[in-house]
C-alpha positions in Angstrom: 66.2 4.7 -32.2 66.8 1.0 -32.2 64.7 -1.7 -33.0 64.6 -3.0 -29.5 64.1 0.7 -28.4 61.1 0.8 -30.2 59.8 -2.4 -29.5 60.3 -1.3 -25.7 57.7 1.5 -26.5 55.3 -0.3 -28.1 54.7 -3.0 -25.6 55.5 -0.4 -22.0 52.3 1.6 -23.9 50.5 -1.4 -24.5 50.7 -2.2 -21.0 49.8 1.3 -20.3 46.5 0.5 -22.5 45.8 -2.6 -20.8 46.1 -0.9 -17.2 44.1 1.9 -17.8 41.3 -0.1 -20.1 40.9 -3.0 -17.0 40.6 0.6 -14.2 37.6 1.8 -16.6 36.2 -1.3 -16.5 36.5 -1.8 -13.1 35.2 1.7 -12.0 32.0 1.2 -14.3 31.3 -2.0 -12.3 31.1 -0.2 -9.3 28.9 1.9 -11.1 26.1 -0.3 -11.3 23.5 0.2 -9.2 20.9 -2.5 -8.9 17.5 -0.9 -7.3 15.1 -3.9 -5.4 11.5 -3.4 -5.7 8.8 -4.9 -5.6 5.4 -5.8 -7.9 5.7 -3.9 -11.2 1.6 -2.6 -9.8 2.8 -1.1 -6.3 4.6 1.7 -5.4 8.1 0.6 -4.9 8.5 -0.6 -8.7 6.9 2.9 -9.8 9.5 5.1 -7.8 12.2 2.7 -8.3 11.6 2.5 -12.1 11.9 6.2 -12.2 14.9 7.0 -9.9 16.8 4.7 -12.1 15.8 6.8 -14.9 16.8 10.1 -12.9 20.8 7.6 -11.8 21.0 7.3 -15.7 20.7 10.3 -16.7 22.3 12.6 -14.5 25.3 10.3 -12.9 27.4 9.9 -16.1 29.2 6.1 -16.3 26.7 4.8 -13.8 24.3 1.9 -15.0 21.0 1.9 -13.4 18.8 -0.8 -13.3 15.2 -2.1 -11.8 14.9 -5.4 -10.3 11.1 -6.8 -9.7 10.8 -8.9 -6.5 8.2 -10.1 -3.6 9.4 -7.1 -2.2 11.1 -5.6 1.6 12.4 -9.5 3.1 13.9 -10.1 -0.4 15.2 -6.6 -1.0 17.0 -6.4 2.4 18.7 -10.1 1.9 19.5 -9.2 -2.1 21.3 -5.8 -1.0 23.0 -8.0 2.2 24.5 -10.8 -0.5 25.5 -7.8 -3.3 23.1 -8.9 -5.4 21.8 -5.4 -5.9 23.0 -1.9 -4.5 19.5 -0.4 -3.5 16.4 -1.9 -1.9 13.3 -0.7 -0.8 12.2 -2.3 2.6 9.5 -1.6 5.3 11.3 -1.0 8.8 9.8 -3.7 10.8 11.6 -6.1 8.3 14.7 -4.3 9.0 14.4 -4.1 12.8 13.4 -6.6 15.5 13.5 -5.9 18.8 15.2 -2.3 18.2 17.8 -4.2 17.0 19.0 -3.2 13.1 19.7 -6.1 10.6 23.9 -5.8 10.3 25.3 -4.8 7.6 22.7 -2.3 6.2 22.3 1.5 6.0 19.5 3.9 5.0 19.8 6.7 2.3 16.5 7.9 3.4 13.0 7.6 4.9 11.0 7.7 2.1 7.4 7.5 3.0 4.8 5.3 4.9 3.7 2.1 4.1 0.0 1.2 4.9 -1.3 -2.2 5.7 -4.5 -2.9 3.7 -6.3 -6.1 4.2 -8.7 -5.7 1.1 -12.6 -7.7 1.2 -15.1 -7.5 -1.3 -17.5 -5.0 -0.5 -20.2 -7.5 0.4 -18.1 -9.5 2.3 -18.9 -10.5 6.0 -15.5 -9.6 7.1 -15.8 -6.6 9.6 -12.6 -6.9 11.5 -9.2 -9.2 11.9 -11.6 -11.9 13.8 -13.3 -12.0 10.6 -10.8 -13.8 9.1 -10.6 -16.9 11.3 -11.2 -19.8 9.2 -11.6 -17.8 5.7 -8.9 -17.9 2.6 -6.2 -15.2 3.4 -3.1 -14.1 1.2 -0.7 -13.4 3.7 1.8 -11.7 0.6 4.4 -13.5 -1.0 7.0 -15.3 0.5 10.0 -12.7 1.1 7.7 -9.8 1.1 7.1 -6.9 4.1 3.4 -7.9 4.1 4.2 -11.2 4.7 6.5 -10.2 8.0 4.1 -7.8 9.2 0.7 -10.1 8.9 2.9 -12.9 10.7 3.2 -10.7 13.4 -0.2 -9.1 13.4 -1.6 -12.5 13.3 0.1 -13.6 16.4 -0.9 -10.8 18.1 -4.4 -11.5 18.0 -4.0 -15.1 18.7 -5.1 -15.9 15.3 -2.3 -17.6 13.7 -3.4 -20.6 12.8 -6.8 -19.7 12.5 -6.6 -18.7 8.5 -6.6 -20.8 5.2 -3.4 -19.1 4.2 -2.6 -18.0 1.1 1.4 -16.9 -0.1 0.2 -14.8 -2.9 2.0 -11.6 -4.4 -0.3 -8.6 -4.8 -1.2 -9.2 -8.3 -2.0 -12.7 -7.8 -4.0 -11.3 -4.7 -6.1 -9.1 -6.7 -7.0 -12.1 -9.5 -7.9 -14.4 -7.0 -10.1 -12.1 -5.0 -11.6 -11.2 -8.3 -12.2 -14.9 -8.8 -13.7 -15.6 -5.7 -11.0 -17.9 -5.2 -10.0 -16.0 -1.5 -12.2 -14.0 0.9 -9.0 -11.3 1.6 -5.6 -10.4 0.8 -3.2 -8.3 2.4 -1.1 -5.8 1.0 1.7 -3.1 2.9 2.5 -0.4 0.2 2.0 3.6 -0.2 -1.2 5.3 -1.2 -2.2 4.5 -3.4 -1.4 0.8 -4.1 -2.0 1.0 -8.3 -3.3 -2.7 -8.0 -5.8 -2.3 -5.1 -7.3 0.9 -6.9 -7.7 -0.3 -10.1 -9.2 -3.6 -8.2 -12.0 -1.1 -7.0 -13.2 0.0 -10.4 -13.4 -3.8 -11.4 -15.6 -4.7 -8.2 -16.6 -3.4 -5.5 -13.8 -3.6 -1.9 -13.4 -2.2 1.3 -10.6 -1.7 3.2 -10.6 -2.9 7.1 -9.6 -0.8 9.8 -6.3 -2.8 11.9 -5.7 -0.1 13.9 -6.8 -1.5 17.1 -3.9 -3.6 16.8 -1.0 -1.3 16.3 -0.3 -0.9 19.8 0.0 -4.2 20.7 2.5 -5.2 17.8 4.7 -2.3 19.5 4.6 -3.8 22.8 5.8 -7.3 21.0 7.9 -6.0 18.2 9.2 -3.0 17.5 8.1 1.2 18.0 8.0 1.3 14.1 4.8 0.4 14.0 2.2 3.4 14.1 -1.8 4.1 13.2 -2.2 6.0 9.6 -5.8 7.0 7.9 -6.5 5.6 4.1 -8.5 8.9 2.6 -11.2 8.7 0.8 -8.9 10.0 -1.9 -6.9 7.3 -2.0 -9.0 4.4 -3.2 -12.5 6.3 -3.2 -14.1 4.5 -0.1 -14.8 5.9 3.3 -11.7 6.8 5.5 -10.3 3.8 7.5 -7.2 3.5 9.9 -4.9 1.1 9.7 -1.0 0.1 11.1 1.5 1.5 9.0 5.4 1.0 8.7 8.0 3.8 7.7 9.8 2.9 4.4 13.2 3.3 3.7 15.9 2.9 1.4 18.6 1.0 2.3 21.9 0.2 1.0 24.8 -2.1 2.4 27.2 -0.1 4.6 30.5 -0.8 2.5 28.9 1.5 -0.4 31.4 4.2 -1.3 30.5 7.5 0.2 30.3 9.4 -3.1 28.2 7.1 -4.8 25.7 7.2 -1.1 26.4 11.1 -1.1 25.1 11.6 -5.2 22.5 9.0 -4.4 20.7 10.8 -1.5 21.1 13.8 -3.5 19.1 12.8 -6.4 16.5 11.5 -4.1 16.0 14.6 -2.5 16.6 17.3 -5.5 14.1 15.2 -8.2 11.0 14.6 -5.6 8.9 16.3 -8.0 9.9 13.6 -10.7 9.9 10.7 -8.8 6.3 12.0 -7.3 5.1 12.4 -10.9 5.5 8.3 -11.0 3.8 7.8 -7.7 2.1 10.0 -5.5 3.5 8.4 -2.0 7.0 10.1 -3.4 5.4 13.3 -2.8 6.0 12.9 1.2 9.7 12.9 0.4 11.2 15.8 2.4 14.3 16.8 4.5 13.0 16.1 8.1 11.7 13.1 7.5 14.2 11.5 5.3 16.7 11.6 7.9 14.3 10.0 10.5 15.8 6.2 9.8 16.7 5.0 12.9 17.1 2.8 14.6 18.4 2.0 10.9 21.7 4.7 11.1 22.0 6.4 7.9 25.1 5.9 5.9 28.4 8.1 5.9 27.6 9.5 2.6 24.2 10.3 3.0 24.8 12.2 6.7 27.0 14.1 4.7 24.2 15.1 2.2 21.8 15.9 4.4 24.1 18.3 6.5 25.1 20.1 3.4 21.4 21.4 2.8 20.3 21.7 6.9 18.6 24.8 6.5 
């Protein structure tokens, strides 16, 4: 063999190296999934948290991670710019009108979300009209609760009739603590960690919406139904209120396997993501698949057909 021979070799398998190193890099990249949460008290972080544990471990050369934000409105516009792979999001954020937001897909209905508009227990506050000229966190800008209040507010013809409040749910719970607002609103899955350990501290109640759930469907969207808080959840007397499904959504260009593997995990490790949070315990087959008008995505149909009983 010639020197140039051999120095042919060496650099055609040094290219070889190159190509193939840059593909592995590239294939772990769109690998990383990105989850969008919420506050590291409520329900979305808890579950979130833990499914990337479960995408760690069992989806070899895929690099989970958590991201903690206002919540739903943020989620849904992170996934839409790429700036993470999986969000959380309450439906009414994700539909107006019966109308879908483009670009976005659901891997599953995961559970309900319950609106909870939190007093102190010896508060005046008896009903939504109670509000009118008090302190209110509305939620934090880019949050579900904020969306859903908005509308709730209009409603009822109340909204400009609140000192309003943008505060997150743990800023929520210091300031109620403080005295520094009369109520807060928060949309999450029983129970919300913050509002229940908010009850040990002092004494709340939670106020009954539900009288208002049908007129946010006549102006909004169907999405929006009437729930009961148990007595188990927070240790108060039952209440109704308007609650939202929850789903997990992902952009529509994800590849199908990653989707398909995914919606798997979701569904196969619902005793361990329910271990985190209680609200993963609704996660089951018929109900994950009840998205729309949010269609699911390719990969996840697929799932789900795999396993139809």
């Amino acid at each position: 063999m010639t020197l140039r021979t051999s120095r042919r070799i060496a650099i055609a398998g040094l290219v070889t190296l190159l190509v193939v190193t840059g593909c592995g890099r590239g294939a772990a990249e769109d690998r990383r999934v990105r989850i969008a949460t919420g506050s590291p008290t409520a329900v979305y972080y808890a579950i979130g948290t833990a499914f990337s544990g479960i995408i760690d471990r069992e989806l070899p050369g895929t690099d989970a991670s958590v991201l903690a934000t206002a919540a739903s409105k943020e989620n849904m516009d992170l996934v839409a710019r790429g700036q993470a792979e999986v969000g959380f999001a309450q439906s009414d954020v994700l539909v107006t009108g019966g109308a879908p937001a483009p670009g976005l897909v659901a891997l599953a209905r995961v559970y309900d979300d319950l609106l909870h508009l939190v007093v102190r227990a010896d508060s005046p506050i008896k009903g939504l009209a109670g509000l009118k000229g008090k302190r209110v966190s509305v939620g934090a800008r880019g949050s579900g609760t904020t969306v859903t209040v908005g509308r709730l507010l209009t409603v009822a013809g109340m909204a400009g009739s609140v000192q309003r409040r943008d505060l997150g749910l743990d800023d929520s719970i210091v300031a109620l603590e403080r005295g520094e607002i009369d109520a807060f609103f928060f949309s999450g899955g029983l129970p919300v960690t913050g509002i229940k350990k908010l009850g040990t501290s002092v004494g709340i109640r939670i106020v009954d919406l539900s009288e208002w759930a049908g007129e946010l469907r006549k102006a909004y969207s169907d999405v929006y139904v009437v729930r009961d808080v148990p007595t188990s959840a927070y240790s108060l007397p039952p209440v109704a209120t308007i609650a939202v499904p929850n789903l997990l959504v992902v952009a529509e260009t994800m590849p199908e396997d990653l989707a398909y593997d995914l919606t798997r995990l979701l569904m196969e490790r619902r005793e361990e993501l329910a271990a985190a949070h209680p609200a993963a315990e609704r996660l089951e087959l018929r109900a994950a698949i009840s998205t729309l008008p949010v269609p699911l995505h390719p990969g996840s149909a697929r799932y789900y057909k795999s396993v139809k009983p």
